[in-house]
C-alpha positions in Angstrom: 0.0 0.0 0.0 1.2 3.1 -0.8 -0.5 5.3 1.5 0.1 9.0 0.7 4.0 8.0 -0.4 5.2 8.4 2.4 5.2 6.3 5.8 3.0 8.9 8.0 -0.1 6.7 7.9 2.3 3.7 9.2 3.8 5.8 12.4 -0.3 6.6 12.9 -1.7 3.4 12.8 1.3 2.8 15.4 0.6 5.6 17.9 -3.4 4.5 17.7 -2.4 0.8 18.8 0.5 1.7 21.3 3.4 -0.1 22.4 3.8 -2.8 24.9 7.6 -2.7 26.4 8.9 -5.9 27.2 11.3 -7.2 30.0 14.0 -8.1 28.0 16.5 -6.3 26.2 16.6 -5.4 22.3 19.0 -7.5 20.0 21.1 -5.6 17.8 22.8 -6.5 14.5 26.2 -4.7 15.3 28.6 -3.8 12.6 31.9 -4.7 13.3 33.8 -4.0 10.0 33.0 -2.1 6.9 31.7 -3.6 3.9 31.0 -1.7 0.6 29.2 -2.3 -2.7 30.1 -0.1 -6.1 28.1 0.3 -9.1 30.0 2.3 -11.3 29.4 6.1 -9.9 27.0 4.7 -6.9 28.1 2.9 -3.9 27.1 2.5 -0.2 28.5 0.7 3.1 28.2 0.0 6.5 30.9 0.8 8.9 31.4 0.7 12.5 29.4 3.1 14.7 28.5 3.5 17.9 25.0 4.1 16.9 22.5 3.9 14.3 23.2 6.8 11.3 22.2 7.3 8.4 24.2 8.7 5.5 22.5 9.5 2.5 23.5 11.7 -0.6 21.4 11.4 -4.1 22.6 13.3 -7.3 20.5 14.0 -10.4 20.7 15.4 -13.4 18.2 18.4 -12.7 18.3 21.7 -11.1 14.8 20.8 -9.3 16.8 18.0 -7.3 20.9 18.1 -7.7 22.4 16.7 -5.7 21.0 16.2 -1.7 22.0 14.8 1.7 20.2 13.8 4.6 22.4 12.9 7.5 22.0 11.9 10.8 21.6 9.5 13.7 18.1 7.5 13.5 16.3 7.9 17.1 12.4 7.8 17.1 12.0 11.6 16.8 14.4 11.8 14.2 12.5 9.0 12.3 8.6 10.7 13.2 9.9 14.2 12.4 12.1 14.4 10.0 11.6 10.9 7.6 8.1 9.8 8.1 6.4 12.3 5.8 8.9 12.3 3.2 7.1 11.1 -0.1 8.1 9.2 -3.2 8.8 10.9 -6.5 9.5 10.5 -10.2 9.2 11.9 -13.4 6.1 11.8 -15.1 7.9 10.7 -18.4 9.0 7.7 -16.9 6.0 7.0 -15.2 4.0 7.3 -18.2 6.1 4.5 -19.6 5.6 2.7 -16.5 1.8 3.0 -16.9 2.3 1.4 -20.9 4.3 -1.4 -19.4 0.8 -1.6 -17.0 2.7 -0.5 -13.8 2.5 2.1 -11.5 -1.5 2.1 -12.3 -2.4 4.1 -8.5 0.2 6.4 -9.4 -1.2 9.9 -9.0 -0.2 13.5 -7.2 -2.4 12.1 -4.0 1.0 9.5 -3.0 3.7 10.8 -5.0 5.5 14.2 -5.8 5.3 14.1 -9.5 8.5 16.2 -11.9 8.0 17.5 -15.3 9.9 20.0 -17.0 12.0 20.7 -13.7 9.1 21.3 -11.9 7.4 20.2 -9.2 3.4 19.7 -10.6 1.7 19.1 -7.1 0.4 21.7 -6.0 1.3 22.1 -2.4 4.7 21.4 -3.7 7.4 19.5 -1.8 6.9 19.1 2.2 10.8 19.8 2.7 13.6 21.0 0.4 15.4 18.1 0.3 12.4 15.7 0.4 13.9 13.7 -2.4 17.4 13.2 -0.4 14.6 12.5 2.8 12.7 10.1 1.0 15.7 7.8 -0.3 16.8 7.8 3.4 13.2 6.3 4.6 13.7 3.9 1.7 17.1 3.1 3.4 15.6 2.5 6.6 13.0 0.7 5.5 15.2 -1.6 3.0 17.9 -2.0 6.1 14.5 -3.5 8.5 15.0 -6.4 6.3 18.2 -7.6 8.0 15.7 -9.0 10.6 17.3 -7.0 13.6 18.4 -2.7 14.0 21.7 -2.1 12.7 24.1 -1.0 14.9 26.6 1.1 12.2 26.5 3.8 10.0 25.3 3.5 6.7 26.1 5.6 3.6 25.1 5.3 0.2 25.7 8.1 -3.1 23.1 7.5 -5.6 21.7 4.6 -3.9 18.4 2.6 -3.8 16.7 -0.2 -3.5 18.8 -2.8 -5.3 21.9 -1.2 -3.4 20.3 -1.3 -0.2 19.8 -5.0 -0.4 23.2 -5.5 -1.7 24.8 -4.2 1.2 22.7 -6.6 3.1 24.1 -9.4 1.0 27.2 -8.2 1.6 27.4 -7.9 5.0 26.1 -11.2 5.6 28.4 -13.6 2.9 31.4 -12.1 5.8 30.5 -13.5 9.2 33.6 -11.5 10.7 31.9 -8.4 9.2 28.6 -8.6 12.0 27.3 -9.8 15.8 24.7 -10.1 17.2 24.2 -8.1 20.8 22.0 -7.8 23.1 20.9 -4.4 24.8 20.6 -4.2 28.8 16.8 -4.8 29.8 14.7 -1.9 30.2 14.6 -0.6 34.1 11.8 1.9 34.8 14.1 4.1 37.2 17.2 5.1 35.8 17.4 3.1 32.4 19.6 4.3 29.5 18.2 5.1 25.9 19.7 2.3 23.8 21.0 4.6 20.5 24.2 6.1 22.0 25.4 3.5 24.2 28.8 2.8 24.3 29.7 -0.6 23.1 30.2 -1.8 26.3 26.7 -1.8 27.5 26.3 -4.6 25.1 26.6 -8.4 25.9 26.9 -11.1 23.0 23.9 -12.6 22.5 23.2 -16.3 24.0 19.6 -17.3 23.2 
């Protein structure tokens, strides 16, 4: 479902439902080496971080987009405020083709921010600047999910997308010595620590 093109409805649905905190600490996918994929000017990796951050830098060949970046560490708020809304986009010329080929049918300026002629056609226009460079980082996020477990590492990518984002996943995983898996401390109600940010210390191998 494409929603609005963005992942707002998602983090709703979410808040309306809640979430239940369990007695057990978070497993982590922790990046212990950095791994890299190049497709002739793109690329992307993971490396070691102390963290979860994001990376991102797009570059295209028009004056409405150029070239973008969205960096930063991925908390909650980060993700709700500054990712969440961030819709998907493309040229109607290409989408046009799409819809010959009898794809992209629910395509339409209601769930994605539509370019023609270097301009943007909705007409609210875009919901940030750089909602392009925004929008490839959600996809990041969302592509990164599939790993099974939160990445512990930073991850950058120039001219990236889907297919790289699961590369990198490939990657990382054909080199055991490249990952762990760890285990955050259990949540306490009084004095607990937020889990992005720890040092690496606070985490113990995992043993299930």
């Amino acid at each position: 479902p494409i929603m609005d093109g963005s992942s707002a409805a998602f983090v709703e649905a979410i808040d309306q439902v809640g979430l239940k905190r369990l007695d057990r600490g978070r497993r982590y996918l922790r990046v212990k080496k950095t791994v890299r994929v190049d497709t002739g000017s793109a690329w992307c990796e993971l490396q070691p971080y102390n963290g979860i951050h994001f990376d991102i830098t797009i570059d295209f060949d028009t004056p409405l987009i150029g070239r973008q970046q969205f960096a930063s560490d991925m908390t909650p708020d980060v993700f709700r405020s500054d990712l969440s809304r961030a819709r998907t986009f493309g040229n109607v010329k290409d989408v046009e083709q799409l819809w010959k080929m009898g794809f992209a049918l629910g395509s339409s300026l209601e769930n994605s921010v539509a370019i023609a002629d270097d301009k943007v056609l909705n007409p609210e226009g875009t919901r940030w600047s750089d909602e392009f460079a925004r929008h490839k980082a959600l996809d990041a996020v969302g592509d990164l999910s599939l790993a099974g477990l939160p990445i512990l590492g930073l991850y950058r990518s120039y001219k990236g997308g889907h297919k790289m984002n699961h590369a990198i996943l490939v990657k990382l995983f054909e080199d055991k010595d490249a990952f762990e898996i760890v285990e955050a401390p259990a949540f306490r109600e009084a004095g607990h620590a937020e889990t992005v940010g720890l040092a690496a210390a606070a985490f113990g191998p995992d043993v299930s």
